[in-house]
C-alpha positions in Angstrom: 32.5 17.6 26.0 35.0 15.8 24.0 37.2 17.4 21.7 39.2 16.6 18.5 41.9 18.4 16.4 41.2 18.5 13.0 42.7 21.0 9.7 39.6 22.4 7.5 40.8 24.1 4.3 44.1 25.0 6.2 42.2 25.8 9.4 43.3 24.4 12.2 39.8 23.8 14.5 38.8 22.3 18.0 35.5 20.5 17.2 33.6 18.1 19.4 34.3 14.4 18.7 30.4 14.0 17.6 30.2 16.3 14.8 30.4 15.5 11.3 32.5 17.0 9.0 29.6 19.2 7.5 29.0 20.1 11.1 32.4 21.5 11.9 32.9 23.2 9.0 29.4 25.2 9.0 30.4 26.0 13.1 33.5 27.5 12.0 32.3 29.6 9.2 32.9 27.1 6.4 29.6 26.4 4.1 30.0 23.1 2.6 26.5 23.3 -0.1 24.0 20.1 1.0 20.5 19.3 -0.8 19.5 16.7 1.6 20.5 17.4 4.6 18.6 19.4 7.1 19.3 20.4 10.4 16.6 18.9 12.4 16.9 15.7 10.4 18.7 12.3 10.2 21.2 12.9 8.0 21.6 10.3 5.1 24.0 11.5 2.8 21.3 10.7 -0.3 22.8 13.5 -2.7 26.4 14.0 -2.2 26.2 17.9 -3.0 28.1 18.2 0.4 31.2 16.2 -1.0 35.0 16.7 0.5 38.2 15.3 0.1 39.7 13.8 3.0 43.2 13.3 3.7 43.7 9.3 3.3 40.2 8.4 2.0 40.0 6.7 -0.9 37.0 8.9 -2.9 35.8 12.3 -1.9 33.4 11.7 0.9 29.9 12.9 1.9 30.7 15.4 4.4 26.9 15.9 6.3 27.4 11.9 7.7 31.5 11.7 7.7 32.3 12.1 11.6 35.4 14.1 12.7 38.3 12.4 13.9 41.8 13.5 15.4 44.5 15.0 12.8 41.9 14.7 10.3 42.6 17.1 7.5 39.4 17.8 4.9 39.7 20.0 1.9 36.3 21.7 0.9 37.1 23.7 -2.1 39.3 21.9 -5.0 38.9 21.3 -8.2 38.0 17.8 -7.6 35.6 18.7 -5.6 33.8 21.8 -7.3 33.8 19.8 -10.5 32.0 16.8 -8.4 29.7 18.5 -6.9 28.9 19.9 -10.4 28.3 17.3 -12.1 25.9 16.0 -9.4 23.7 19.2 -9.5 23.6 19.1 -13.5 22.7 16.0 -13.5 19.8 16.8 -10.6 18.8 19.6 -13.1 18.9 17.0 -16.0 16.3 14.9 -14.8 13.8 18.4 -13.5 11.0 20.0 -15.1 12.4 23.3 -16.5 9.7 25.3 -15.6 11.6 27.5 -12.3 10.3 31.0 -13.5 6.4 29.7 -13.4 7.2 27.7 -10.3 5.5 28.1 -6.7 9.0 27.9 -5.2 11.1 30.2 -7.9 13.5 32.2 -5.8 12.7 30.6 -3.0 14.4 26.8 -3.8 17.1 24.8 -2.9 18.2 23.4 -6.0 17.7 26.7 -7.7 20.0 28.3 -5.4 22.3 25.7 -5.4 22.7 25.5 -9.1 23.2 29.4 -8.9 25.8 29.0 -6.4 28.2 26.6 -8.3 28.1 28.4 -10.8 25.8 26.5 -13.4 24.8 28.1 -16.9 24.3 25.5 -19.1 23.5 21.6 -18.2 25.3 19.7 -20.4 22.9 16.8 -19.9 20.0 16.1 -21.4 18.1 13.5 -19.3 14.4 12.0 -19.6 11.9 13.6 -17.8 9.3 11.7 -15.4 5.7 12.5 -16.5 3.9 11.3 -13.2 0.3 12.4 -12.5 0.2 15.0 -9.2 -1.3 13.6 -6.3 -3.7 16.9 -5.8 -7.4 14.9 -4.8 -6.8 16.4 -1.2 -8.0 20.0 0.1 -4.0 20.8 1.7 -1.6 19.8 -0.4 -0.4 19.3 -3.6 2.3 16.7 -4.5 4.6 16.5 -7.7 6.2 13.6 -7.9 8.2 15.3 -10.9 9.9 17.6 -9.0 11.1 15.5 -6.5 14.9 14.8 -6.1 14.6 12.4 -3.6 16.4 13.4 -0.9 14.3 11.5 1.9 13.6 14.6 3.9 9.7 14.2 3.6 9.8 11.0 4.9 12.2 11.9 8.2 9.6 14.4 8.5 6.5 12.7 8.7 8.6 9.7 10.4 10.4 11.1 12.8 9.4 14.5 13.4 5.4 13.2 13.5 5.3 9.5 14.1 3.0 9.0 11.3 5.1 7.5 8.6 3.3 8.7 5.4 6.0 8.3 2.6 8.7 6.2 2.0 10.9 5.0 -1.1 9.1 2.7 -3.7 10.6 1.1 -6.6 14.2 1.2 -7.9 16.4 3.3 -10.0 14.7 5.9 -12.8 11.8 5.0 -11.2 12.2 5.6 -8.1 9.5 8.0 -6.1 8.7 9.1 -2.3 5.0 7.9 -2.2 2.8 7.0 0.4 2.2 3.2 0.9 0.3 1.4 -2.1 1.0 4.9 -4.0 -2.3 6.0 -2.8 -3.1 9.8 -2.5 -2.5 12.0 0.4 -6.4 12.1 0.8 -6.6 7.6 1.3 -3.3 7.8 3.6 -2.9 8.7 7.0 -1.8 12.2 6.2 -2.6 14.8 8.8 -2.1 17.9 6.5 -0.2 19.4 8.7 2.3 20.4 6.0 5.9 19.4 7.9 6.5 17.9 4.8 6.6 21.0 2.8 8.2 23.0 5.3 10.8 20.7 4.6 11.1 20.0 0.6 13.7 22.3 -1.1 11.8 21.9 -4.2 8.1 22.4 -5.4 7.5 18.6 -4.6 5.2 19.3 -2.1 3.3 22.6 -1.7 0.1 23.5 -0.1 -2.8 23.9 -2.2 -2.9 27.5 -4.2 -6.4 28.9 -3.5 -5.3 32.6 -4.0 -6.8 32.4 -7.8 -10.4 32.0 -5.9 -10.0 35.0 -3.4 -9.1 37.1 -5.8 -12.1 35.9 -8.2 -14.6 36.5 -4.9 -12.7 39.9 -4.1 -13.5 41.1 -8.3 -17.1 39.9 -7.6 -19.3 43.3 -7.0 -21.8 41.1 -5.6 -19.3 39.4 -2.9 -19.1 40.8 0.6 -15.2 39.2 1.4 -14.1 39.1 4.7 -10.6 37.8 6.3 -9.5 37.0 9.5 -5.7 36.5 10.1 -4.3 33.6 12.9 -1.9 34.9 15.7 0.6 33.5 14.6 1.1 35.1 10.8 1.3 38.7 12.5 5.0 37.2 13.3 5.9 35.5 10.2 4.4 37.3 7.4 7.4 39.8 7.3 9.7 36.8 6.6 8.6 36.4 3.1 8.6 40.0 2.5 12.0 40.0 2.8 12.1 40.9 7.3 14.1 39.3 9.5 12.2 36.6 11.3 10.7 37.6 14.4 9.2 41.0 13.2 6.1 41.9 14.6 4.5 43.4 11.2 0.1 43.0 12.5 -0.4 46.7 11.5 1.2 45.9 8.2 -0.4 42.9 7.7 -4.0 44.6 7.9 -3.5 47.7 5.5 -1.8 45.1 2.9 -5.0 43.4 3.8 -7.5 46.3 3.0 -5.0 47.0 -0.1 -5.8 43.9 -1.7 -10.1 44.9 -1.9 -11.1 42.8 1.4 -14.1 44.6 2.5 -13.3 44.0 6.2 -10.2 42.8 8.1 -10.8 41.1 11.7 -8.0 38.8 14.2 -8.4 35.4 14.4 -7.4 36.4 18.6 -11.0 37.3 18.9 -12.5 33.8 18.4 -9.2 32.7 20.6 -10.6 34.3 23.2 -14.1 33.0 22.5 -12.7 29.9 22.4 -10.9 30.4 25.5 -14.2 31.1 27.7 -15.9 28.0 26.1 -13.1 25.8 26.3 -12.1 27.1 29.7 -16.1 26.2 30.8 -15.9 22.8 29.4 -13.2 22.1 31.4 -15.3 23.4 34.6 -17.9 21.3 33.6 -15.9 18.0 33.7 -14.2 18.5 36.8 -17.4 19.7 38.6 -19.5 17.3 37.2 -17.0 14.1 36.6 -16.5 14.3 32.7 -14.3 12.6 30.7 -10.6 13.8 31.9 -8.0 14.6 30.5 -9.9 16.7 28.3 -7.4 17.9 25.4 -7.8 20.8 23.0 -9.1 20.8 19.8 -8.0 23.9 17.9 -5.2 22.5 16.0 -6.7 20.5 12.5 -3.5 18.5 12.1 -3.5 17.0 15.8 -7.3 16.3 15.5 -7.1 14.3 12.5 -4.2 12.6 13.8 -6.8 11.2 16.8 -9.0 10.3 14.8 -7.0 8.5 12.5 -5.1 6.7 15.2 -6.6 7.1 18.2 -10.5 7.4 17.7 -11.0 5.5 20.7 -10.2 8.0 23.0 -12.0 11.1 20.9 -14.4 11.6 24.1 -10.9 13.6 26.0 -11.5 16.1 23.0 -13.0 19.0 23.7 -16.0 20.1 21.7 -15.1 23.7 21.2 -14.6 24.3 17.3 -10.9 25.8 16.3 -10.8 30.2 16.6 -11.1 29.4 12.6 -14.3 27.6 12.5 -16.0 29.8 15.2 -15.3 33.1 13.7 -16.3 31.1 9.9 -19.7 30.1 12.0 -20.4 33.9 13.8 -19.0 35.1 9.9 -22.0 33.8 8.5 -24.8 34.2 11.3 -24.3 37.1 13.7 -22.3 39.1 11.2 -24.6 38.5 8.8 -27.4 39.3 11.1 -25.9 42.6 12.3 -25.1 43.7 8.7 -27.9 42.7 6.7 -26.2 41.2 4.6 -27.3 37.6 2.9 -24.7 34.9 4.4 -24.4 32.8 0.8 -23.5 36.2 -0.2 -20.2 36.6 2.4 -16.9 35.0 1.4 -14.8 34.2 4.9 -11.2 33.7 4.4 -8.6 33.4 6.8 -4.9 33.6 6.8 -3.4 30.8 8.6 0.0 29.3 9.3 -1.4 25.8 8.9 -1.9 23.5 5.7 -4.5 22.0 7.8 -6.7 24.5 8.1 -7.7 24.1 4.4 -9.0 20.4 5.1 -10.8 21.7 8.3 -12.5 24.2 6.6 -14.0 22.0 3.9 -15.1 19.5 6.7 -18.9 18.6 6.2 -19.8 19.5 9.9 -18.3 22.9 9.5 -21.4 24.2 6.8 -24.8 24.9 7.3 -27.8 25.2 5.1 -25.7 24.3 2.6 -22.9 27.5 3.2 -19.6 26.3 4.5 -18.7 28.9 6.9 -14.8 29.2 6.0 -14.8 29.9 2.3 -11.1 29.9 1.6 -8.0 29.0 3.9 -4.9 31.0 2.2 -1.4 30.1 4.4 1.0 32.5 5.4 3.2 31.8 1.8 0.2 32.2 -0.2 -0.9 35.4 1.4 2.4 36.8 0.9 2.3 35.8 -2.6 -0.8 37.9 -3.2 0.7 40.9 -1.4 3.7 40.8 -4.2 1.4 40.1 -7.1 -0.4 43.7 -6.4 2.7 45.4 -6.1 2.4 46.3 -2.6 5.5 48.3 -0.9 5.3 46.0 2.5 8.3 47.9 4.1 6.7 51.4 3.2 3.0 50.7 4.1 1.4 52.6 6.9 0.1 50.2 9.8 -3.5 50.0 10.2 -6.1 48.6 12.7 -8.5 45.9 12.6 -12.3 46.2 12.2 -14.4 46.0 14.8 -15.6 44.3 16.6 -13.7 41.1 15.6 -10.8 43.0 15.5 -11.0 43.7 19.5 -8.3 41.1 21.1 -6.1 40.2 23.9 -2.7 38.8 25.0 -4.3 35.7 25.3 -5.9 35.6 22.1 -2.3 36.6 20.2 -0.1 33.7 22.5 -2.3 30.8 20.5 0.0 31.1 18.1 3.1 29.4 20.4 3.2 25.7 22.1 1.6 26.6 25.3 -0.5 29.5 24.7 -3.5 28.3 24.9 -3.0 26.6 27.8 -1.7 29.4 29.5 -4.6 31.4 28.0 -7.2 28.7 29.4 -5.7 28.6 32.8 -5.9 32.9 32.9 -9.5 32.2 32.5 -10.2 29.1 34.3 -8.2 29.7 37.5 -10.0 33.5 38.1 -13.2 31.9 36.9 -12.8 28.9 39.6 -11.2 30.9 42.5 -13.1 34.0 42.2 -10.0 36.0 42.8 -8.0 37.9 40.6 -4.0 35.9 39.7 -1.3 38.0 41.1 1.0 36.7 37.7 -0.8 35.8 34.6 2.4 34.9 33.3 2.2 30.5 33.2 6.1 30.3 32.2 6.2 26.4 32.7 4.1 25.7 30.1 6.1 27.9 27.1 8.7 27.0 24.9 10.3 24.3 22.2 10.4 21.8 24.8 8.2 18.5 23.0 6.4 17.4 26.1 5.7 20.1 29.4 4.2 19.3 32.7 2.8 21.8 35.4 1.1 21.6 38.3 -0.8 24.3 40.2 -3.0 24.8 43.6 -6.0 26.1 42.2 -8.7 26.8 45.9 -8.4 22.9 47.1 -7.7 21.7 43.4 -4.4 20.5 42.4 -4.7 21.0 38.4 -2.0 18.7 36.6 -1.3 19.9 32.8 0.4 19.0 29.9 1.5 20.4 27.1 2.4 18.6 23.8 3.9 19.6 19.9 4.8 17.7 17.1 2.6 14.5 16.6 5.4 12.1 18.2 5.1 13.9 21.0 1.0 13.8 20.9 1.5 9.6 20.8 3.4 9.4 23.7 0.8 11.6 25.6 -1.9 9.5 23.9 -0.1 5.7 24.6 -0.3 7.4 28.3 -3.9 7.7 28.5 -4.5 5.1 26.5 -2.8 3.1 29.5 -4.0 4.5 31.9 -1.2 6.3 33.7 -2.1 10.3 32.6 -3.1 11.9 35.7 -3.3 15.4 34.1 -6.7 17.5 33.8 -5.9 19.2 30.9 -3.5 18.9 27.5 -2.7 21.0 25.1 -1.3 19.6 21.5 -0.4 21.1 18.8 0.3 18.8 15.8 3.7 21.3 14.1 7.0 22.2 16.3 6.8 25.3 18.7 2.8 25.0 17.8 1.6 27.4 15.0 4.3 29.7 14.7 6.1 26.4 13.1 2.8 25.7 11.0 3.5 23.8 7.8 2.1 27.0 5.8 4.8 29.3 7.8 7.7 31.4 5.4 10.5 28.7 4.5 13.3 27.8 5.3 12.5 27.5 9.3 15.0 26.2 12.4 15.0 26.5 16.1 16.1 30.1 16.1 13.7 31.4 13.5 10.9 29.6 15.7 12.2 31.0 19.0 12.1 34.8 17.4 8.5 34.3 16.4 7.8 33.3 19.3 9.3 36.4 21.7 7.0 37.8 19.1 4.2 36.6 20.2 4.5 37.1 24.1 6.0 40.4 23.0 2.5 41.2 21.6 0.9 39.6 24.5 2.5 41.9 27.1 2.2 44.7 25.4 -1.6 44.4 25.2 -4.2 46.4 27.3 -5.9 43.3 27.9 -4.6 40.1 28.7 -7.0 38.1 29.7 -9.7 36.4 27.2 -12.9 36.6 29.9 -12.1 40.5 29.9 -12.2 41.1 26.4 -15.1 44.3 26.0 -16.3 42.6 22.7 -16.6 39.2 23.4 -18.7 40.2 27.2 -21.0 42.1 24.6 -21.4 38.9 22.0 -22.6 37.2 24.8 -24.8 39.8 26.9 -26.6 40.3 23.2 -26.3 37.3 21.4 -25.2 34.3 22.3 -26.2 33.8 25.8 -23.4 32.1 28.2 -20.9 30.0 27.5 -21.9 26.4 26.6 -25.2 28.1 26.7 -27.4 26.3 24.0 -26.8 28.9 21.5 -23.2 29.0 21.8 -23.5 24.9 21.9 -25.7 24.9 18.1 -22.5 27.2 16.9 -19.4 26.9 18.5 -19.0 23.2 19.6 -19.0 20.2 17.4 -18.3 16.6 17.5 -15.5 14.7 16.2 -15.3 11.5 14.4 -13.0 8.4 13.6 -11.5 8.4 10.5 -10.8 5.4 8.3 -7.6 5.5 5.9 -5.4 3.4 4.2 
């Protein structure tokens, strides 16, 4: 790697010829403050927070896009540049509701911190305020166009990151806003909810939808059974907005706060993983014994399955027909759980706890309510759930860890590695090669298809079978899979996509701030949890053998068909 010589506040540092200025000083233990620039992101240099003076430049320079050059000397801390960097903040502040200590993001925002940091007491501006309508017509998100400082990251986001290209700048000056095209809502665009944009915002501009106020209305209601089941991959990132170091495996936790809060029973998502699992894994038997459609891709992330049928609803017959782990434990929530209770099913709330904004649109879809009873009541995200926890004044360090209800509480190692790019691929192939072989796998351990990587490819000798997979996440990554098949030239059997980085443990309703290494700790999390499981396999799991023996048949039995499999349709958006 190249190398240059360069002098940072009196430092003298050895910094590769690629990095910026903002780059080499953070490396070397400098902070240099920056609004809009993020990590994984194109930097722009929109809001000159990050400002410096250069030695021989003619103004004070914006130090995230600035590039390093030999001899260069760069002052970060002098009077010029404090006062600068100021007067750019107050003037951010100027213009921004003043409402921080009723905000969604209060103590948890950028600009908020940053005014802290420099020192700000008093603004000694007093700039108009935009009065824009919120773009909230949309079961995900929320959007306040108010609170936005413009600092593009959104749009890199959903441009880059994604490859769907939601928002972009629109008009000039005062006026300008990040908007979708037309200024339509998030609900006419071709928004996948799947919330990268809010993982991203260091304000309140865009936040997921705050349906906490309704669980805790159906948990005060006497005549309300509430039930909630909680996604793999929150067991892993709840403890980050309790004030844990990322990475913390806090399940036990997570279900006594649970049973604190007045939920009458707490269950794991990981049991309808594995459910999903053996009718997934089935379907896929099917079409390679029987010619079906191949590739046959998953369908248990919301974000990437409106993202095909937005953009690719011509190839919707690859999708599997296997509903999400959400929607099947929402449809056994409100038919064999009722059943087995007594219990009336319009008298059962569902909720679940998910890392996903999606979720909350998947939940309200039409096909996902019978009788007139939607099966998943409430989706709360990671954030929100954490938010409840705080509001009832719950010790989350101190409390005792607790166990799940049965019997969707009984789970495995497969079940638990959903939450991380490649699990369920590596759960489905567990299954599917035992199922197809007859013989037990000497390693259940699929390490080719795990990690950050966008796009991974495996191939495996399965009797006389060759079995080609794929694994795909972000949405970028999903097109180029998709531009594949749509051309012809996939040869894989199966994919897995998830639409967020690193798959759900990078969900867009995870704890912020998230990078790289706060998504690689949750996920050691995860196969941490997987390998210390009893059971590791999702055809083994006691409970789910029993739902089936008693109730539901087989797998893609017609029971389990009427419940647990659905059809997917093309959407038509702006």
């Amino acid at each position: 790697m190249d190398m240059v010589n360069v002098t940072i506040d009196g430092r003298k540092l050895q910094v590769p010829k690629s990095a910026t200025v903002l780059t080499a000083a953070k490396a070397s233990g400098i902070k240099v403050p920056s609004l809009c620039y993020h990590p994984e992101l194109r930097p722009e240099g929109a809001c000159r927070v990050c400002v410096v003076e250069v030695e021989g430049a003619k103004s004070l320079v914006a130090s995230c896009v600035y590039p390093v050059n030999e001899g260069m000397v760069v002052h970060t801390n002098t009077p010029a540049v404090r006062e600068a960097r100021k007067m750019i903040v107050e003037l951010l502040l100027a213009n921004h509701p003043q409402d921080c200590l009723s905000c969604q993001r209060s103590t948890n925002c950028e600009l908020q911190d940053m005014a802290a940091d420099l020192g700000i007491r008093k603004v000694r501006f007093d700039g108009e305020k935009k009065n824009l309508p919120l773009d909230c017509n949309n079961p995900a998100l929320v959007r306040d166009p108010n609170k936005c400082i413009l600092c593009g990251r959104c749009i890199k986001a959903c441009s880059d990151r994604q490859g769907v290209d939601v928002y972009s700048f629109a008009k000039r000056g005062f006026d300008t806003t990040v908007t979708p095209a037309f200024d339509v809502g998030l609900e006419l665009s071709p928004c996948t909810y799947c919330g990268q944009c809010a993982s991203v915002c260091p304000t309140a501009a865009i936040v997921e939808k705050d349906d906490t106020q309704a669980v805790w209305d159906a948990i005060s209601d006497p005549s309300k059974h509430v039930i909630v089941q909680t996604a793999p991959a929150t067991r892993v990132a709840l403890g980050e907005a309790l004030g844990m170091n990322s990475g913390n495996i806090v399940t036990g936790k997570m279900v006594s706060s649970l049973r604190r809060l007045g939920f009458d029973k707490v269950f794991d998502t990981d049991f309808t993983a594995d459910l999903t699992i053996l009718e997934e894994g089935h379907e896929l038997l099917h079409r390679l014994q029987t010619g079906g459609q191949l590739p046959m891709i998953t369908s248990c992330s919301p974000g990437w399955v409106n993202f095909i049928e937005i953009t690719y609803p011509d190839l919707l017959p690859h999708l599997s027909t296997a509903k999400s782990p959400q929607q099947m434990f929402g449809a056994l929530a409100k038919t064999y759980y009722a059943e087995k209770t007594g219990i009336d099913p319009k008298n059962i709330v569902s909720v679940s706890i998910m890392p996903c904004t999606a979720k909350k649109a998947e939940a309200v879809r039409p096909e996902f309510a019978h009788n007139g009873v939607q099966d998943v009541d409430f989706v709360l995200t990671t954030r929100e759930l954490a938010r409840m926890i705080k509001e009832a004044g719950i010790d989350f360090a101190a409390i005792p860890a607790e166990e799940y209800d049965a019997p969707f509480g009984i789970a495995t190692g497969a079940g638990v590695i959903f939450g991380s790019s490649g699990g369920v691929m590596e759960a489905a192939l567990r299954t599917v090669v035992e199922v197809l072989t007859g013989k037990e796998l000497e390693s259940i351990d699929f390490k080719a298809v795990r990690g950050l990587t966008g796009i991974k490819e495996a191939a495996l000798q399965v009797g006389d079978l060759t079995v080609k997979v794929a694994v795909a996440n972000t949405l970028s990554n999903a097109r180029l899979i998709m531009d594949k098949i749509r051309a012809g030239e996939a040869d894989y059997h199966f994919i897995e996509i998830m639409a967020c980085p690193g798959g759900c443990i990078g969900g867009g309703g995870q704890p912020v701030p998230v990078c790289e290494e706060t998504r690689l700790n949750r996920i050691a999390a995860i196969y941490e949890c997987d390998e210390s499981s009893q059971i590791r396999k999702s055809h083994e799991n006691p409970a789910v053998k029993e739902l089936y023996d008693t109730w539901l048949g087989k797998p893609l039995g017609e029971k389990s068909h009427h419940l647990l499999h659905t059809h997917y349709r093309a959407q038509v958006r702006c």
